[in-house]
ROZA-451438 format. One line per 3 residues: their letters; for each residue z, y, x of C-alpha. Coordinates in steps of 0.25 Angstrom, whole numbers, m for minus. Layout:
BEGIN
a = Z:Y:X | ... .
This chain:
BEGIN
xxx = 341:345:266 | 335:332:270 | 336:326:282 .
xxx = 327:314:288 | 333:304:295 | 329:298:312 .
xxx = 332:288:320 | 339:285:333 | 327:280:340 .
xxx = 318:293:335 | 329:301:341 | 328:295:354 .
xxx = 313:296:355 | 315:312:352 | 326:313:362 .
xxx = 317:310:374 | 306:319:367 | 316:331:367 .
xxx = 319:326:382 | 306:327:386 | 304:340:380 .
xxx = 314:347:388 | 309:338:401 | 296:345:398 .
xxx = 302:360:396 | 308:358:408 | 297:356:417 .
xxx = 293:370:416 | 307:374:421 | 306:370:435 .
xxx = 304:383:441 | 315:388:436 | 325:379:443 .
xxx = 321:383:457 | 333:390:465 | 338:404:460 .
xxx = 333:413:473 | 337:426:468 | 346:428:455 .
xxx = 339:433:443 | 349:439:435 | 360:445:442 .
xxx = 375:443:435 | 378:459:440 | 370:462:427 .
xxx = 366:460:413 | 352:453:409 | 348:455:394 .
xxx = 342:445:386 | 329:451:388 | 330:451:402 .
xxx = 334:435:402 | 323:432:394 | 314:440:403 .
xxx = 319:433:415 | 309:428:427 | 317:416:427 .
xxx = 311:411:414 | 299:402:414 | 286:410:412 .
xxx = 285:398:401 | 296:401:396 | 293:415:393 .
xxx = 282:412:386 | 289:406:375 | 298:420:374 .
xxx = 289:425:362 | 292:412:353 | 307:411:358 .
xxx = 310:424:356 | 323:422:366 | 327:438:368 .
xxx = 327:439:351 | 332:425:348 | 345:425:358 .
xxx = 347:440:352 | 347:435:337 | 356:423:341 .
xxx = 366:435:348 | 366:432:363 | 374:441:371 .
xxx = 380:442:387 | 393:435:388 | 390:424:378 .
xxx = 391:410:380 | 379:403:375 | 376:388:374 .
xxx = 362:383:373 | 359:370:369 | 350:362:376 .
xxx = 343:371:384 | 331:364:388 | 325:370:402 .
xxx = 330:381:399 | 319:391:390 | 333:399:384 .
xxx = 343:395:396 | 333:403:406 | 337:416:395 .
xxx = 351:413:391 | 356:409:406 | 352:422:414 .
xxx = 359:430:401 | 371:424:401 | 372:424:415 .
xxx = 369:437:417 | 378:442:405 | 392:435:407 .
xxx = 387:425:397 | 387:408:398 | 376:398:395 .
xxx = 379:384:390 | 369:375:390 | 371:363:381 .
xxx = 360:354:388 | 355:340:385 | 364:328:385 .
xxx = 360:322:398 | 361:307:392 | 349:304:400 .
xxx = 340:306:411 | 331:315:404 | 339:324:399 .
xxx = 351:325:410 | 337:330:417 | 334:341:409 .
xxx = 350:345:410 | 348:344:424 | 336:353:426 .
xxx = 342:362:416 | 353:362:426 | 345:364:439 .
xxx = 339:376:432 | 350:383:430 | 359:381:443 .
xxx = 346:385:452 | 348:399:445 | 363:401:444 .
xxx = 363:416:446 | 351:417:433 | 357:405:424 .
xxx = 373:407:427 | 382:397:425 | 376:389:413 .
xxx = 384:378:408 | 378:365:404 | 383:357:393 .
xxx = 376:345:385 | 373:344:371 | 367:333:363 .
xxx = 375:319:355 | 387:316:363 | 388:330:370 .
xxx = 403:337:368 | 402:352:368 | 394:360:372 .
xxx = 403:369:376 | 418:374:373 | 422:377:360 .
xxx = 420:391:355 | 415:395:366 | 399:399:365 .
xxx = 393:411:358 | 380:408:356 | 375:393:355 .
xxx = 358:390:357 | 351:381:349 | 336:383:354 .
xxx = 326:373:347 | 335:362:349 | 340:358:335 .
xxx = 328:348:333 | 332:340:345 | 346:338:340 .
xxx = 340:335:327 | 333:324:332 | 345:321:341 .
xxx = 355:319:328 | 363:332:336 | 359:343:329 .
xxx = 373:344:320 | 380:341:335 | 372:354:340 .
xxx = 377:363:329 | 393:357:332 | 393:358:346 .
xxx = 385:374:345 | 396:377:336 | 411:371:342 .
xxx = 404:381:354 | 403:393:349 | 413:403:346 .
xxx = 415:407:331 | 406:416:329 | 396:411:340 .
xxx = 382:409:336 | 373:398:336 | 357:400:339 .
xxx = 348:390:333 | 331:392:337 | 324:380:331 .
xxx = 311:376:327 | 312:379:312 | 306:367:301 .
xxx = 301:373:288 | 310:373:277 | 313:365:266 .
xxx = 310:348:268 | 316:338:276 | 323:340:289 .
xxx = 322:330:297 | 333:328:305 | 327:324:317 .
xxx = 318:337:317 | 306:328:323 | 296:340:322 .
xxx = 305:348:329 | 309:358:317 | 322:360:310 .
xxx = 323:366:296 | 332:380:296 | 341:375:285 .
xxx = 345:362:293 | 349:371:304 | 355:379:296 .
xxx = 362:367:289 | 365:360:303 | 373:374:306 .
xxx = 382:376:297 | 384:361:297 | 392:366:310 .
xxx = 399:377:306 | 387:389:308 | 384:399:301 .
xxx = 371:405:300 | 370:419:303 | 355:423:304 .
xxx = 343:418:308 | 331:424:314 | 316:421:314 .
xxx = 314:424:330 | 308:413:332 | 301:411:318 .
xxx = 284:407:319 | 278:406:306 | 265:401:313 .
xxx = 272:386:315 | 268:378:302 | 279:365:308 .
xxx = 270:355:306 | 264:353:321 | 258:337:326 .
xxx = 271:336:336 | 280:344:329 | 286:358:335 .
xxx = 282:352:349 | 269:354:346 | 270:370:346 .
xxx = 273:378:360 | 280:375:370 | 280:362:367 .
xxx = 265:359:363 | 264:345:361 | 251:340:358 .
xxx = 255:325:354 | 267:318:351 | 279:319:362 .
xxx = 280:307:371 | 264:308:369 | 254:313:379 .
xxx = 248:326:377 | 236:327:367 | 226:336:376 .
xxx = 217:336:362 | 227:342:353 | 223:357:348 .
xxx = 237:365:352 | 229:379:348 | 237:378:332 .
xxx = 250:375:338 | 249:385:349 | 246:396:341 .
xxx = 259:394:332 | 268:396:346 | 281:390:345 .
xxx = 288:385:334 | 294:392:320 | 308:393:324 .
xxx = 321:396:317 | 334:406:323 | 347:405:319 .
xxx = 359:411:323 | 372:403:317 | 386:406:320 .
xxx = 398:400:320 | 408:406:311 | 418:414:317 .
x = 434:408:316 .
């Protein structure tokens, strides 16, 4: 396969893009950090998966998205079950830490969340308020642990230890970072043989030249695939969960254009009030690829 090549200073104009984007997720969340009065979920019993994703403590924008992200489906395929310790890289605001936290909790189960670097002020602010959101609600979220992910990071957490590990439409940010190979190495020395790996990314046609920096926001199957078992992984099975024939890949500012995103110009570049969103709209969010890869058992 083909790869194109990038530079440094094209990486460092994306960074702040991908910053900004999870500034702006963020902005929605502030609700959500205000003290807990009364607890949600209580830890004398079990909550199902359909329950956390039912919760009232999610974002009704958040909710919205359900019918494209399929959670209650897409963390059954990848095999979530109470007890487990689960690490998500880089969260975000939280859109699958306000799912995965309260089941965890509620199920003798342990989240890890590999967060941002904080290598500067922008993005020690979004591990901050990712942060804040979670301790204002201790008896919801439990004792999530944060850890960091990105160039210099050491693991994400000890050895052998996870079962399940997230990987949830992040992989073209570590492209572009040069981290994607890091990603796949630090997901796999964490997981316990036989541990899985979930991987929900936007998925670029087949066939052509993939370019490394994944500056459209869509990554080939096979390069995943290829980046995997790079690492050691096995592919077990994937699903088409989150599949949408309807997104023909080719949008004005890339996968940002399509929802939630919905950009109607370049980033960094004011909003175009004459661009017609009705097209983009009506193809809902993007075509996406689910995998479930495993670490060989010893």
């Amino acid at each position: 396969m083909q790869l194109t090549s990038f530079s440094s200073a094209a990486w460092f104009s994306r960074r702040g893009l991908i910053v900004g984007a999870l500034a702006l997720s963020a902005c929605g969340r502030q609700e959500a950090a205000k003290p807990e009065a009364a607890p949600a979920a209580k830890a004398s019993r079990n909550m199902t998966l359909q329950e956390a994703v039912a919760g009232d403590w999610r974002l009704p924008a958040d909710k919205a998205r359900d019918p494209w992200r399929h959670p209650v489906e897409t963390l059954q395929f990848w095999g979530l079950k109470p007890g487990q310790t689960v690490i998500e890289f880089w969260p975000g605001a939280g859109w699958y830490t306000d799912i995965l936290a309260p089941y965890l909790a509620a199920n003798g189960g342990r989240l890890i969340a590999a967060n941002l670097e904080p290598s500067d002020p922008a993005s020690a602010e979004i591990v901050e308020a990712y942060r804040a959101r979670l301790a204002a609600k201790p008896k919801l979220y439990g004792q999530v642990e944060i850890t960091a992910f990105g160039g210099a990071s050491g693991p994400v957490a000890p050895a052998d230890s996870a079962d399940l590990v997230l990987f949830l439409r992040n992989l073209h940010n570590w492209m572009a970072a040069g981290i994607a190979e890091k990603a796949f190495k630090d997901a796999f020395a964490a997981l316990k043989p036989g541990g899985v790996l979930g991987v929900e990314e936007h998925r670029a046609p087949a066939g052509g030249v993939q370019d490394v920096m994944a500056a459209e926001g869509y990554v080939q199957e096979a390069y995943v695939l290829k980046l995997a078992q790079e690492a050691g992984f096995v592919l077990d099975k994937s699903s088409e969960i989150n599949a949408n024939p309807k997104d023909t890949k080719d949008h004005p500012f890339g996968v940002w254009t399509l929802p939630p995103v919905r950009l109607t110009a370049p980033r960094g570049e004011p909003a175009n009030p004459s661009f017609d969103r009705a097209k983009y709209d009506a193809i809902g969010e993007s075509d996406r690829m689910t995998l479930r890869l495993v670490k060989p058992a010893a």
